[in-house]
N, C-alpha and C positions, 0 to 999 in steps of 0.2 A: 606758734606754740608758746603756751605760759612759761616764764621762766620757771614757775613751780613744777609743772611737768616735763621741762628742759631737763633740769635735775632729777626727777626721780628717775629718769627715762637715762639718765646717764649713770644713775647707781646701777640700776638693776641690770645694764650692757657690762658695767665693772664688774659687776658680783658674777655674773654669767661668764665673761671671759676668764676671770679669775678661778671660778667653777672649773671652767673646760679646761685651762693650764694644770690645775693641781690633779684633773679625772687623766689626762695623758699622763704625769709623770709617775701613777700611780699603777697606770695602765702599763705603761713600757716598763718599771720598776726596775731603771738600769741596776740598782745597788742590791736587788734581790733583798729589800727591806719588807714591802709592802705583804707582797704573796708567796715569801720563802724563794729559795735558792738550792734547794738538793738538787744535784747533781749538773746544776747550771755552770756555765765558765766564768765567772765575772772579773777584770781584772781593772785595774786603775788608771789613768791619763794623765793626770796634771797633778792635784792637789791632797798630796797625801795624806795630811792631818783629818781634812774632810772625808775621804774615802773611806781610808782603813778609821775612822769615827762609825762611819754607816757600815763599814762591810763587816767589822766588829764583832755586830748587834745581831747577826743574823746566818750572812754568806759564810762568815768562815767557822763560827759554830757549828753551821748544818752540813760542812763540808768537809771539814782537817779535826783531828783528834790530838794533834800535836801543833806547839807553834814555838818559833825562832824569837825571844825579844833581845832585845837592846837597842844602843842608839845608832847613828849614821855605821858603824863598826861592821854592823852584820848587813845592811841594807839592801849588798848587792851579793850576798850569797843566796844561790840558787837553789829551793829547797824542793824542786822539781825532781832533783837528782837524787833524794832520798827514797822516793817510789820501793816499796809498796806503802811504805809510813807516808802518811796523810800529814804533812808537817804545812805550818804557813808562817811565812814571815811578816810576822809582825812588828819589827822592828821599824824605827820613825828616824829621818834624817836630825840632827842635833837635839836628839831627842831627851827629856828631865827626864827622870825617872816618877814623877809625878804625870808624866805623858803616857809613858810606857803602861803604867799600872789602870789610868784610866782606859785602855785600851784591854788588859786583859780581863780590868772587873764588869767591863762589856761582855765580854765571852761568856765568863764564870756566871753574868746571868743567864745563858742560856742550858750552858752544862761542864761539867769538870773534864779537863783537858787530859790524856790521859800520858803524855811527851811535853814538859816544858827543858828549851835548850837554853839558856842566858850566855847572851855575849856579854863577859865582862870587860869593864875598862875603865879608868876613874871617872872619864868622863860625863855619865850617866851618875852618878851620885854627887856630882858639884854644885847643882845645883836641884830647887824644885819649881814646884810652881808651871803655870799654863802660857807658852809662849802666844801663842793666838786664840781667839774667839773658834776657832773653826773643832777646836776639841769641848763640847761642851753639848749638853741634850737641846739646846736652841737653836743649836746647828744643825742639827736633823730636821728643822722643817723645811732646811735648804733642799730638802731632794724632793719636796713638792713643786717644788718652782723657785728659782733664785737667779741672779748670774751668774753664779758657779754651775750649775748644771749645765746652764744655757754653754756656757766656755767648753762644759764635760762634752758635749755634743757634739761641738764645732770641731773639737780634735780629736773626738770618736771616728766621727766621718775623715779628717783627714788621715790619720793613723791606717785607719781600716783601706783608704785609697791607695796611699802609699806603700803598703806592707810595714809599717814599723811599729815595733811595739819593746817600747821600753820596759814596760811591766808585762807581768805573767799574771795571770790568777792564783800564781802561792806567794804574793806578796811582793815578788823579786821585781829589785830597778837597777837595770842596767845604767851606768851612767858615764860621759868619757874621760877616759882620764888626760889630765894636763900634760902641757909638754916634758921630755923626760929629765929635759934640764931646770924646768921649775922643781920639779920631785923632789930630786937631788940636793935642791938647793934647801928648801923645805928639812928635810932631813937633817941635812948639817947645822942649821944654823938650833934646833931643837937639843941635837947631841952636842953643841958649845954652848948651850944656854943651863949656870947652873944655877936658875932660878926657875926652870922649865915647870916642872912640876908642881912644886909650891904655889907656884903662881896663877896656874891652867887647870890641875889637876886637886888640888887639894878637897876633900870628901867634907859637904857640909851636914851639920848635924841632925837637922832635920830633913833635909833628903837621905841619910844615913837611916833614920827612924823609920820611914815612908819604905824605904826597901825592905827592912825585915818585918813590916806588915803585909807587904807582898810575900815574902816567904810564906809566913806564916797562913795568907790564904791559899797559896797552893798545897801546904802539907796538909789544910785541911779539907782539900780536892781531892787527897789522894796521886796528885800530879807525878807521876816520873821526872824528878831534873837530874839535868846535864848543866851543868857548869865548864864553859871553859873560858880559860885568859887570853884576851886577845894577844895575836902576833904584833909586836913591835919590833922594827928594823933594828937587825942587831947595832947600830952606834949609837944607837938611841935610847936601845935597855940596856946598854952596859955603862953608858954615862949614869944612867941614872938607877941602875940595878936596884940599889938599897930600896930607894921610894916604890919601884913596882913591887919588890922580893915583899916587903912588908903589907902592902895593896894585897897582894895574894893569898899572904898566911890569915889576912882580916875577912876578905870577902870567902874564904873557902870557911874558917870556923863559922861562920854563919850560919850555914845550909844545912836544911833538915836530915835529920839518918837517915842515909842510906843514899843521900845523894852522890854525886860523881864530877870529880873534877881535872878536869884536861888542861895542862898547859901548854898554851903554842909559844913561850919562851924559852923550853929547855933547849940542852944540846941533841934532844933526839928529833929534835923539828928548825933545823939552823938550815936546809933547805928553803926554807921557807922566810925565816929570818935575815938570813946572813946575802939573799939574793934582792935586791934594793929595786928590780923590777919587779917584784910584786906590788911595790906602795907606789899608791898617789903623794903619800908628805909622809907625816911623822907617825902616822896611825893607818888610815884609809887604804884598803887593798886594793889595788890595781883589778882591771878585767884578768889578766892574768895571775895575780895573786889570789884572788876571787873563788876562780876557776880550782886551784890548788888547795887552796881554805877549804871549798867544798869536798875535794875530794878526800880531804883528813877527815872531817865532819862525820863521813859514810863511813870511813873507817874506822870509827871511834863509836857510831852507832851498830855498826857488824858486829865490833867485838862485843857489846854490854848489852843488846836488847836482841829479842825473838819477835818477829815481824809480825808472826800468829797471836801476839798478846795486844796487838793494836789494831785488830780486824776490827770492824763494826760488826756486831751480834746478827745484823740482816746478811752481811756477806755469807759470814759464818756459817747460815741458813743455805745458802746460796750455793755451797761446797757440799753440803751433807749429802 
């Protein structure tokens, strides 16, 4: 064989197998990008940024009419337990608020949300900006073929082998919490630091800006928000009461009329607060703080909203 036809004969085997890679993962369309997703189950394994990147764009538009954001805060509330509301979480572990809004201006291409719930917390407005490549439209040709998918696979099958499954298809990641004497520790040294907030938490101005452009595209979605302030250990908001109290009267003036906002710091949620096994450290909720957050959630969406206004128009049809 001529080295000239060595080579062509080695393009045209690359171009082919590179062919058949991209026709399989197109074919299988784990992320329900390619050929839609109604009424499919799709849920995550590994690499969140990338996921909920692709499931975004597609699965959870065609699927949830409501969605949870914020950063790591809300990550592992359960929005399964919301049922019959169609809600997903889309909230991102250490997530900018710059992450956040790339993810729901993903949505909002496809259609307007008709439940936005925002976890707040300073932490989500400290900073902006793209922590990895993996949140970006370049990153979507990963689900043609990449290592990531290749990775998606290998812990598909063992996931699926094993029965575990840290995520659900609304978004939810179970995650474990540390020992209870790390917590603990975590907590205290948060509520004797009175540099805590200043230092970790302080709102910068252009991620400040970036959020009320997010508002401002959900009021003109039409969007339902729910506003509420996250739970922080009570030694933790009482050291530093002033800087959250003032956090709360800022991010609540913000939000469009008729919004709604819930706080899990008052005295009528110190159940919640004042019980130090609910957190992983100085923010983070435990599996069982989680659990309990969820359940305030439900009740806070019982009280304000009629389940019948968030049908889809075919179910609707479906009842008649």
């Amino acid at each position: 064989m001529t080295p000239r036809r060595f080579f062509l004969s080695s393009l045209i085997l690359t171009m082919l197998l590179a062919a058949s890679i991209v026709g399989a993962n197109v074919l299988v369309d784990t992320y329900g990008y390619f050929r839609g997703s109604s009424g499919r189950r799709v849920r995550m394994y590994y690499n969140e940024r990338l996921e909920k990147n692709l499931l975004s764009r597609r699965y959870v538009p065609e699927n949830f009419n409501g969605l949870l954001i914020g950063a790591s805060t809300s990550f592992n509330i359960d929005t399964a337990r919301f049922l019959p509301l169609r809600i997903y979480n889309l909230s991102i572990l250490a997530g900018t608020i710059t992450e956040v809004k790339w993810l729901v201006d993903n949505y909002l291409e496809v259609r307007e949300p008709r439940l936005v719930i925002i976890s707040m917390y300073p932490y989500m407005l400290r900073e902006r900006g793209m922590k990895t490549a993996y949140l970006s439209e370049s990153a979507v040709l990963g689900a043609l073929g990449s290592l990531d998918i290749l990775k998606r696979y290998a812990i598909a099958a063992w996931q699926d082998l094993s029965g575990e499954e840290p995520y659900n298809e609304f978004g939810y990641h179970e995650y474990e919490d540390p020992p209870r004497e790390r917590s603990l520790e975590l907590i205290r040294e948060k509520a004797q630091d009175p540099e805590f907030p200043d230092a970790e938490l302080a709102i910068d101005l252009f991620a400040w800006m970036e959020y009320l452009e997010l508002l401002r595209e959900l009021e003109r979605s039409g969007a339902r928000i729910i506003q509420y302030l996250h739970p922080i250990p009570r030694p933790v908001y009482e050291a530093h009461r002033a800087f959250f109290d003032r956090f709360a009267t800022l991010v609540t003036a913000a939000l469009p009329e008729g919004s709604i906002t819930v706080d899990f710091n008052t005295d009528a949620h110190r159940d919640l607060t004042e019980d130090l096994e609910n957190f992983q450290d100085e923010v983070h909720l435990s599996g069982k703080g989680s659990a309990l957050m969820g359940q305030k959630l439900h009740e806070v969406l019982v009280e304000h909203l009629n389940p019948a206004d968030f049908q889809e128009p075919e179910e609707e049809d479906e009842n008649e």
